[in-house]
C-alpha positions as a printed Julia matrix, in Angstrom:
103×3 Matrix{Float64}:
 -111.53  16.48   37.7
 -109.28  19.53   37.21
 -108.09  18.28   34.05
 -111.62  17.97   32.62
 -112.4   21.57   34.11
 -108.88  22.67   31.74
 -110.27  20.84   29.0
 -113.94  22.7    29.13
 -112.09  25.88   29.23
 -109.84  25.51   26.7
 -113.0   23.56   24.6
 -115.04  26.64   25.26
 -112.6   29.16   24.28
 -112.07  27.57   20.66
 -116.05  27.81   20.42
 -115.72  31.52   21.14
 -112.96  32.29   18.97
 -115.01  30.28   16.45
 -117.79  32.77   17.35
 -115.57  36.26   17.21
 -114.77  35.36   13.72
 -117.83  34.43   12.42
 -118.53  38.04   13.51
 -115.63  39.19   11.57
 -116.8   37.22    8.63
 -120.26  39.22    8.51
 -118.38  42.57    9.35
 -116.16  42.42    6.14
 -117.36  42.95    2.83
 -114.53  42.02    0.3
 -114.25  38.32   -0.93
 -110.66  38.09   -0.1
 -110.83  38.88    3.18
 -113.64  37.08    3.91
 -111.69  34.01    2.67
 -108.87  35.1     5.27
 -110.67  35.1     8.01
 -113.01  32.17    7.61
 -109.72  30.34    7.03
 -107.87  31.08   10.27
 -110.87  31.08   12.31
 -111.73  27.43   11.27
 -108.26  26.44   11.42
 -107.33  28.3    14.57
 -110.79  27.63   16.85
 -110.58  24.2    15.32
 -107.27  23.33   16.62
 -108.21  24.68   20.23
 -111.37  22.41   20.5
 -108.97  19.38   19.47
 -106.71  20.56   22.25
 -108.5   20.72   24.44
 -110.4   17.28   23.8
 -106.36  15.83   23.78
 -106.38  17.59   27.26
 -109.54  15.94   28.33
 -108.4   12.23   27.36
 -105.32  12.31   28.9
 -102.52   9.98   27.72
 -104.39   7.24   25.54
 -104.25   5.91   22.38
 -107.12   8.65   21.39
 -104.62  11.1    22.21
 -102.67  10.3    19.7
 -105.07   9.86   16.95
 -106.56  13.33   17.86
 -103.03  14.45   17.19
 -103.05  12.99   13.28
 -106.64  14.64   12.77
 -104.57  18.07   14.23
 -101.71  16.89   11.64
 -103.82  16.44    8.54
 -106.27  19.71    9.39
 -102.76  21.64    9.53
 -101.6   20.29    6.25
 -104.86  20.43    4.12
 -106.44  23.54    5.56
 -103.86  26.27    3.83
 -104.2   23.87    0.97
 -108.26  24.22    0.45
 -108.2   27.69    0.93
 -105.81  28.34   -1.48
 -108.03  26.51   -3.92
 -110.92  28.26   -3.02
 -108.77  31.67   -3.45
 -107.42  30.85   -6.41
 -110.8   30.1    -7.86
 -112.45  33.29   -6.73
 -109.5   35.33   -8.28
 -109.8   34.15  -11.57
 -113.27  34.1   -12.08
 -113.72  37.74  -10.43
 -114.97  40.56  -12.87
 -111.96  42.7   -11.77
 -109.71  40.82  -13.94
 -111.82  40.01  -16.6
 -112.21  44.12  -17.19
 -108.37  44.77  -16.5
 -106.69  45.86  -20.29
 -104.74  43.17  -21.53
 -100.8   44.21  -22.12
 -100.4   42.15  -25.59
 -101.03  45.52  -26.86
């Protein structure tokens, strides 16, 4: 019983740091740091929720599954929003108006 209570609270709390930063995400106006944010609010409130659902399953096989979704979120997260950076950059009008130094 006091394990699912832990498990609720720690659930709940990656919903509301999902929710702060969705905040964020309308308060900012730049691209860039929009990407930022969305990216560390997804991966951080994401990993809380999956925390706290390890929490709420105790020691089962489930566990440790939940821990290889944690593993592969970790590693592909970073990865995607690089992509979707790296996109945005180069197709921005601020570089296509910057002088080119070929001369």
């Amino acid at each position: 019983m006091i394990r699912m209570v832990i498990a609720s609270v720690i659930m709940f709390s990656g919903v509301g740091l999902i929710g702060v930063g969705m905040f964020g995400l309308l308060r900012f106006r730049d691209l860039r740091l929009r990407i930022l944010i969305a990216s560390k609010v997804d991966t951080v409130g994401f990993l809380t929720m999956m925390c706290g659902c390890m929490v709420w399953l105790g020691v089962s096989p489930h566990m440790w599954k939940l821990g290889l979704i944690i593993l592969f979120t970790v590693m592909t997260n970073p990865l995607v929003t690089h992509t979707i950076a790296h996109t945005a950059h180069i197709g921005s009008p601020e570089e296509k108006e910057r002088p080119s130094d070929d001369g």
